[in-house]
N, C-alpha and C positions, 0 to 999 in steps of 0.2 A: 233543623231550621237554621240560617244560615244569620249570619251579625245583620246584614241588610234587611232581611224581612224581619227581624225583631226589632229592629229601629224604626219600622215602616215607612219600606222602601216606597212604597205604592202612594202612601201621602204624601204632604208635601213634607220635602226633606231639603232645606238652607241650605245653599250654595255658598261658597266664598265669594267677593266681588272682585278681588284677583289671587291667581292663582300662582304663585311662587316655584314650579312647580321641581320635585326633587332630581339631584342630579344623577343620583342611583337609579332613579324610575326611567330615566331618558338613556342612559347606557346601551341599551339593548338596541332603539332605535336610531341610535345619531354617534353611529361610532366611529364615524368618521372626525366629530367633538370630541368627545367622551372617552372615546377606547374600546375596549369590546367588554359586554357583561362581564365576565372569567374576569377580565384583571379588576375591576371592580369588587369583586366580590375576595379577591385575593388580599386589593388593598382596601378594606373598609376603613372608614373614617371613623376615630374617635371621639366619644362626650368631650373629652378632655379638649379636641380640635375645635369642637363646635363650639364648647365655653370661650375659648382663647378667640374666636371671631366676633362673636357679638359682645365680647368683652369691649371691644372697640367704641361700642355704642356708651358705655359708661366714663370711659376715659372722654369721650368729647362731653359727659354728662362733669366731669371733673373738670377738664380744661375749663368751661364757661364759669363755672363756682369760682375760680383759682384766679381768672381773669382782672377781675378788676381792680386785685390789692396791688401788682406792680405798673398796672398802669394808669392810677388816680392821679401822678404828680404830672410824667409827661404828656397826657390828655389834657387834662383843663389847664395846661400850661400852655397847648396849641392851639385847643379850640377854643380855648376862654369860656370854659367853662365854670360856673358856681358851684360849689359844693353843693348845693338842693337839686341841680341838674345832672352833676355827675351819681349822687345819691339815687335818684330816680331813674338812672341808667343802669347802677348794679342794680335797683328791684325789679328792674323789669323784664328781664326775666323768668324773675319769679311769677310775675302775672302773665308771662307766655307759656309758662311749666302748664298754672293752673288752668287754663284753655286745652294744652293738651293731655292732663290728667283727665277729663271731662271726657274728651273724645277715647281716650287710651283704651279704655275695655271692651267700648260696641267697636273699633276700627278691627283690634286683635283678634275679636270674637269672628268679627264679617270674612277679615283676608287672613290671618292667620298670624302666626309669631313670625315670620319672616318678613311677609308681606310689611305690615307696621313699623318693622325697624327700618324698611326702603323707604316706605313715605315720611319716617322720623329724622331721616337721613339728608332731604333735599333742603328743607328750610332753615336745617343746620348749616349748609353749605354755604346757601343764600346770604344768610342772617350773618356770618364771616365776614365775607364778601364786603356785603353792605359796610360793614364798619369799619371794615379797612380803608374803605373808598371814600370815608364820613369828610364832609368839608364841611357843617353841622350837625345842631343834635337830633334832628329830622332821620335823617339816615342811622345815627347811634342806636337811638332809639325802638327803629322798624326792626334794626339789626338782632337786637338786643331779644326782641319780641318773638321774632323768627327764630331764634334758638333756644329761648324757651319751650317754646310748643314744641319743636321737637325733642329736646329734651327732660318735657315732660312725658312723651309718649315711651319713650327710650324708659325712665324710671319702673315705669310697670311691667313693660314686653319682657326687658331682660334678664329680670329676675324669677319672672313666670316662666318663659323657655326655658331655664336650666334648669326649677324646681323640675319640671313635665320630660327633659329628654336624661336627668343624673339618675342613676341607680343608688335606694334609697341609702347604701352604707357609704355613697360620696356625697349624697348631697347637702350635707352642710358644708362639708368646705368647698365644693364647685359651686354652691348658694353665696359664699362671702364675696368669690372672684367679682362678684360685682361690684361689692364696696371696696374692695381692692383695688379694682380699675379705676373708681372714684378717685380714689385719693394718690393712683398714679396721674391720673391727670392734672388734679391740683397742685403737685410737685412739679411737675412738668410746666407748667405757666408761670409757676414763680423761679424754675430754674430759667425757664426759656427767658421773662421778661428780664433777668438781668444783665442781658446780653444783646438785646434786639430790642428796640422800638418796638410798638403798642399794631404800629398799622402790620407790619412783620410778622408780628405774634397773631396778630386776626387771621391771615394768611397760611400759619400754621395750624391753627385750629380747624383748618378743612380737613387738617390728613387723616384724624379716625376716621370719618365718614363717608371719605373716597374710599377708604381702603375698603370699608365694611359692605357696601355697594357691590362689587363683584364677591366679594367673601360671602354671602347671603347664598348664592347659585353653586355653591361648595358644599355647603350643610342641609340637613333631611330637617324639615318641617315638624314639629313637635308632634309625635303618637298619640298624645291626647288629643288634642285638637283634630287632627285627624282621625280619630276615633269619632269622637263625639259630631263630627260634620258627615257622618256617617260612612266616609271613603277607605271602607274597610281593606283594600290591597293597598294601599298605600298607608295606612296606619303599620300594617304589620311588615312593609319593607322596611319605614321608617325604624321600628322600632329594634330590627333585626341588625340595621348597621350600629346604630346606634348599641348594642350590648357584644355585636359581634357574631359571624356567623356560623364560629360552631356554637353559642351559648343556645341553649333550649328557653325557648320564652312563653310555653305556651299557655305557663301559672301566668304569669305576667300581662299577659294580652287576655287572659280569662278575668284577670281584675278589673282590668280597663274597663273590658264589655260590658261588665258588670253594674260597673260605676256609671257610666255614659249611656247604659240602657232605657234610663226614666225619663233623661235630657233628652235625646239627636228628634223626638216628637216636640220640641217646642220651635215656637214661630215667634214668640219674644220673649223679653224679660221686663218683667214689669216690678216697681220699687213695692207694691204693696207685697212681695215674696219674702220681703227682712225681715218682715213680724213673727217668722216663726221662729222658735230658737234655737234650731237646729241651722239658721244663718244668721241671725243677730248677734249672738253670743260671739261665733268667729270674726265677724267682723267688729264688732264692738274691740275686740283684742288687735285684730290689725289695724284700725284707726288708734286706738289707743296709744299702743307702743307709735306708731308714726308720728305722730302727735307730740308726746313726749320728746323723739326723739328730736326733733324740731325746736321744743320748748327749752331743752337741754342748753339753746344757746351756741350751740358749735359753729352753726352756721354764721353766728355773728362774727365768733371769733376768726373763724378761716376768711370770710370777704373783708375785714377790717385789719387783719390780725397788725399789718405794717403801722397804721396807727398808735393799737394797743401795744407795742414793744417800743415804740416811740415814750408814749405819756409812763414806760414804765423806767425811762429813762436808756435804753439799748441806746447806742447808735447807729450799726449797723443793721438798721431795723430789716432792710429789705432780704441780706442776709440770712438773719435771725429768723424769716419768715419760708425762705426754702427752708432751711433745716427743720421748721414744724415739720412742714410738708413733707421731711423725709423721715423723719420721724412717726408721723403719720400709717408709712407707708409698710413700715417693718412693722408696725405694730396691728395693722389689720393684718400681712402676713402670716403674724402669728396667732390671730385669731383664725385661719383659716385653717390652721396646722388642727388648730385645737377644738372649733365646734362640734366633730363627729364622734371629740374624745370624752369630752366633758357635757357635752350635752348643752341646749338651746339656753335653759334657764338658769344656768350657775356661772354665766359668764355674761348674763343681764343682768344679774344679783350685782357681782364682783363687779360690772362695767358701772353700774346706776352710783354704786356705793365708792367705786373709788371718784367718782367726777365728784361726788355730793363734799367729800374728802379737800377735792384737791379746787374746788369751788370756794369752800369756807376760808384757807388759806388764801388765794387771791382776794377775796373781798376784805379779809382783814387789812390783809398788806395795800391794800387802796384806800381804806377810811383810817388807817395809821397814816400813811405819807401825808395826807391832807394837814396831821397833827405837827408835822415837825421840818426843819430849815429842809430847804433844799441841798443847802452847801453841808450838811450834816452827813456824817457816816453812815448814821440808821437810815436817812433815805436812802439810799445806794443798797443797805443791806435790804429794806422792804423792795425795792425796784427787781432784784433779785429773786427774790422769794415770790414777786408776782409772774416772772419769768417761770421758774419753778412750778407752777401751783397751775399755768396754763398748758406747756410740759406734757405734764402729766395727767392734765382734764383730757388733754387731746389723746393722750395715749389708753386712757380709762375707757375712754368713746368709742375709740378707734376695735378695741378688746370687744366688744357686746354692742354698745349701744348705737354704733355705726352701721354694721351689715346685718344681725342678726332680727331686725325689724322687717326689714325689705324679706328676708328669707322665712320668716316664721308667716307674714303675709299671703306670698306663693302658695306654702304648706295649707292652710287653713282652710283658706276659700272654697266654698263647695266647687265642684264643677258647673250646678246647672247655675250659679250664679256669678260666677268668678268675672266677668264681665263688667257688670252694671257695679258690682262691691269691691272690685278693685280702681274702680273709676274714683269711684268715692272716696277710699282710704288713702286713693295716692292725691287727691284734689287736697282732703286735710292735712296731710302733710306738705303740699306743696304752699296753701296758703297760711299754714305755720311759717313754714321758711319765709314768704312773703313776709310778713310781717317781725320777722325779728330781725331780717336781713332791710328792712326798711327803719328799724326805729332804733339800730344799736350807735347808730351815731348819733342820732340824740341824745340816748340815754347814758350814754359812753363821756357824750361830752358833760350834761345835768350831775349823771354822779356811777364814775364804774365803778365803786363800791356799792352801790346800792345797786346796778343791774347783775353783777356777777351773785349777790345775794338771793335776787329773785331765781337766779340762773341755779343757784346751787337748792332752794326750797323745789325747784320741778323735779332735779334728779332722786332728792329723798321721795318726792311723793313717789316717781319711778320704782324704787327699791319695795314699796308697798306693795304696786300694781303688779310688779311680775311676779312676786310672792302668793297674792291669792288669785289674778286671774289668766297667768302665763300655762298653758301645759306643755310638759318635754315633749319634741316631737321629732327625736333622735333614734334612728332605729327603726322608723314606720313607715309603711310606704304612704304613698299622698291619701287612697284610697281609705286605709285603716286612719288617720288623722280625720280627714273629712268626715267618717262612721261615725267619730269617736262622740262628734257633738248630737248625735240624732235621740 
């Protein structure tokens, strides 16, 4: 019996509503495009190409995070902007992310991992645009909104594509490249704005998502997904370039079949399916760590960070603020080196415990300075030590509590729900971020000793939660993970 009559071909069997379709499958007939099958098959494309493409999508997911610490002074110095207006323009985003987290799993589920990151792709362009051209906060604003949503849809696709097309002893560090890409981009906005004006810089923020646009029609649509939509010759071309065409796959597409056999018969998904705990428990753990990692405070410090090195006395704050950012950057690298070596949960352990660490030292060094002169030595040495203690929060982050949420997420999710409960994990994470990237200039300004407080009590609760309900999922393939909970 063949994959299509055990998925039952003969019922109804869900369609994508666009179809992406791959450029290995088109070879044969458009070779006048393409080339002829033979050299195709001579040059297969590697994970490693297809990560490095839609890595794209996370870098403009970093660009817009990164955006508004170097251009808070020259904006509202143009547009005459308030501080509650410009405030309301870095969170708004975050309330376009959670629009497109909402959409993110039934869009991916309908057209596919490709397909999604095209449509996450236009309104990022748009939402640029827009704000480069802003002569008001009308236009900022719609801007602002338009890049969110696709930058919320971008948050879930891309880290689910690389879980579904890495072979399982790459994919924790092909899993990171995403938070990688993040926090290349966040460097990138604070390198770029200290050399370019803010409308410039909007301008530049098109280029991941031009580039990623025809890059999409380069790479093979994720074998699961086309597994489970039941387009069994195309799941197994897909999956063949993708490992390579001497690798024998036929263990590997017998998994798939396996796993996607009880799914490609459904015609929805419906929320009363989380009550059992063969998917609540997984996703209880993917919102969980998102949550968290949200909670953690990072995000307040990366959209503000120019402020906070201000009030800690820097003056080259703006500076001061690229070099997190590149800092940042070697330090998720190195967590990239390291996830497949140590494993998912001793680098959430070690990531939760050093922020909680390097948390309690900032907060001290902020309810001390309040205690003594300004023109005093010890302020200067606490200002220091608040430099220091953010550092190192960020590098602690950067190590576990940055990429390794988005990726244990991916891993976890059943298949026949990954959809409707990735919508969900990434909508709680995004309206975490909302709200701590909306209220840290309050709080920042009321009392940064008392927020980097709160900030450091989430990380220890952290170091608990991955302790009793994180499982390694280093070594397994998606299939044996998703078992693990039934």
């Amino acid at each position: 019996m063949s994959f299509r009559e055990e998925s039952g071909e003969g019922g109804e069997l869900r369609k994508p509503f666009l179809h992406t379709g791959s450029w290995y499958r088109m070879g044969s007939t458009q070779s006048s495009m393409m080339g002829s099958s033979q050299a195709i098959r001579d040059n297969s494309i590697s994970v490693l190409a297809c990560v490095l493409i839609v890595a794209l999508g996370p870098i403009q997911f970093g660009f817009t995070c990164g955006y508004s610490s170097p251009t808070q002074l020259p904006m509202t110095k143009e547009l005459h902007l308030t501080v509650s207006e410009f405030s309301l323009f870095g969170s708004l985003s975050n309330v376009g992310a959670m629009v497109g987290a909402i959409a993110s799993g039934q869009i991916a589920e309908y057209i596919g991992r490709k397909g999604s990151l095209m449509i996450a792709a236009i309104p990022n362009i748009i939402g640029w645009l827009a704000i480069s051209f802003a002569t008001d906060v009308s236009f900022l604003y719609m801007g602002r909104l338009l890049e969110g949503f696709g930058v919320g849809i971008i948050s879930y696709v891309v880290p689910v594509y690389i879980a579904e097309v890495a072979p399982q002893n790459l994919r924790g560090g092909l899993g990171s490249v995403n938070q990688l890409s993040v926090t290349i981009g966040i460097m990138l906005s604070y390198l770029l704005g200290l050399f370019v004006n803010w409308r410039f810089l909007a301008v530049l923020g098109t280029l991941p998502c031009l580039v990623l646009i025809p890059g999409l029609f380069f790479i093979p649509e994720s074998p699961r997904w086309l597994a489970k939509m039941g387009m069994t010759d195309d799941f197994e071309a897909s999956l063949q370039v993708l490992r390579g065409f001497d690798t024998d796959i036929t263990q590997e597409v017998n998994e798939i079949k396996r796993s996607v056999a009880s799914t490609s018969r459904r015609t929805a998904i419906r929320f009363a399916d989380l009550k059992h705990r063969r998917y609540w428990l997984p996703l209880m753990i993917g919102i969980g760590l998102l949550v968290l990692q949200q909670l953690s405070g990072t995000n307040g410090v990366i959209f503000y960070s120019t402020q906070i090195f201000e009030s800690a006395g820097i003056s080259s704050s703006s500076v001061a603020t690229f070099g997190l950012g590149a800092i940042q950057v070697i330090a998720t690298a190195i967590s990239t080196w390291l996830v497949d070596k140590t494993g998912r949960r001793l680098l959430l352990m070690v990531s939760s415990l050093g922020m909680t660490l390097s948390l309690l030292l900032v907060s001290v060094a902020f309810f001390l300075k309040g205690l003594v002169d300004e023109t005093s030595t010890l302020y200067g040495v606490l200002g220091m030590l608040t430099v220091i203690g953010v550092v190192f929060m960020i590098v602690s982050f950067s190590l576990g509590m940055g990429p390794i949420p988005w990726l244990i997420m991916s891993e976890i999710l059943p298949v026949k729900i990954k959809g409707l409960a990735g919508s969900v994990a990434t909508l709680a994470n995004w309206f975490c971020s909302w709200g701590i990237t909306a209220t840290a200039p309050l709080l920042l300004s009321w009392s940064s000793g008392g927020t980097f407080t709160f900030y450091m009590l989430m990380c220890a609760f952290t170091v608990a939660f991955v302790h009793i309900w994180v499982p390694e999922t280093k070594g397994r393939t998606l299939e044996e993970i998703q078992s693990s909970f039934r």
